[in-house]
C-alpha positions, 0 to 999 in steps of 0.5 A, a space after each residue: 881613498 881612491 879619486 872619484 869622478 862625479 857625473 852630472 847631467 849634461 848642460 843643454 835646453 832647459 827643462 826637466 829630464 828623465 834618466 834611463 840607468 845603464 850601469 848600476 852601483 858597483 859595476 864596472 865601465 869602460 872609458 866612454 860606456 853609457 853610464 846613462 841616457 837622458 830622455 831625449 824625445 823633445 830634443 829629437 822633435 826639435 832636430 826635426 823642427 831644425 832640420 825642417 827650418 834649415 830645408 825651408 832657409 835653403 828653399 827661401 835663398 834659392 826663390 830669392 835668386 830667382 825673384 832677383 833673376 825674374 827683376 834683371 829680366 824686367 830691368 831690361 825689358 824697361 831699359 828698352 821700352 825707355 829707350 824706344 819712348 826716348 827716340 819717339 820723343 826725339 823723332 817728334 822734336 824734329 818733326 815739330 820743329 819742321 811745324 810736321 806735328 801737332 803740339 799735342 802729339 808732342 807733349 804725348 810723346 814727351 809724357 812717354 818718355 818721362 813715364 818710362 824714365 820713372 818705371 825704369 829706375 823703379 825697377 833698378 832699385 827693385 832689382 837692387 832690393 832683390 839682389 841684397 835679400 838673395 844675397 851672392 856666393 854660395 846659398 850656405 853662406 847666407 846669412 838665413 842659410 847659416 843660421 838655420 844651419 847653426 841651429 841645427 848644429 846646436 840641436 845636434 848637440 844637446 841631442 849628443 849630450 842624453 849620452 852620459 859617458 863614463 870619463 875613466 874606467 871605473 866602478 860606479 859609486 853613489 849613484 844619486 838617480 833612480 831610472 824616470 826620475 826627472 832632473 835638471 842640468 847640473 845635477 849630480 847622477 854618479 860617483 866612479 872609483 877609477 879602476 884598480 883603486 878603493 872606494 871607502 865610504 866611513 861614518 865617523 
């Protein structure tokens, strides 16, 4: 009795699926000829969803960077301001000291100062947070930006397997699955007589 190759439904998402029949028992296929197609309309809904997913992933890491663009800019905005208050302060010690100020105005002018140290390192620790979710190098290699993206590749991939190929070339045997039937993953849909062999089929 010849060697036979079952084909059974390609493991994927899990759910039922409709079998499209492309060859019929006794008929020959060539090696990788559609022996089936498997329902696939879920499976491209979600290639879209992905896809959709993996675009707004990228468009999130290029915000970030800007937000972190937009926070380097603030830095340095109170990195002067902080400095402008600290000579103020230190040019007021001086006239206070030549009894030239009011003890008022210098008090001010040290609250300044203070305000502005503490506004500044909000904002380093503000460009840091920013810096971390944007993340450095290249957007793909973001951890959002690769996630998506091997997302998308494992919804390509179950999308592949609706395509039932033939292993070898053969004569179609014993074929378990009426066209619309629903399946599940694992399930045997064909038998095929490798080509140039016999398939004998006894009742004892």
């Amino acid at each position: 009795m010849a060697r036979g190759h079952r084909q059974r439904l390609p493991d994927g998402e899990p759910g039922h699926r409709g079998v499209l029949i492309a060859l019929e028992d006794n008929e020959t296929g060539g090696p990788g000829e559609e022996l089936a197609l498997i329902e696939d309309t879920d499976l491209r809904v979600a290639l879209d969803t992905r896809r959709q997913m993996l675009v707004l992933a990228v468009q999130e890491v290029l915000a970030r960077r800007e937000m972190a663009e937009r926070a380097a800019a603030a830095l340095r905005l109170k990195e002067i301001t902080h400095r402008l208050a600290v000579d103020e302060y230190e040019r007021r010690k001086r006239l206070h000291a030549r009894r030239m100020l009011a003890e008022e105005e210098l008090d001010a002018a040290r609250t300044r100062a203070e305000e502005t140290a503490g506004e500044l390192e909000t904002a380093r620790h503000a460009l840091a947070e920013a810096r971390v979710r944007a993340g450095s190098g290249e957007v793909a290699a973001h951890p959002m930006v690769s996630a998506a993206a091997a997302s998308l590749r494992s919804a390509w991939i179950n999308l592949q397997k609706t395509r039932v190929p033939a292993p070898v070339a053969g004569v179609v045997a014993r074929r378990r699955v009426q066209v619309g039937q629903r399946v599940m993953p694992g399930t045997p849909l064909f038998s095929i007589a490798g080509a140039g062999s016999v398939w004998v089929e006894a009742i004892f």
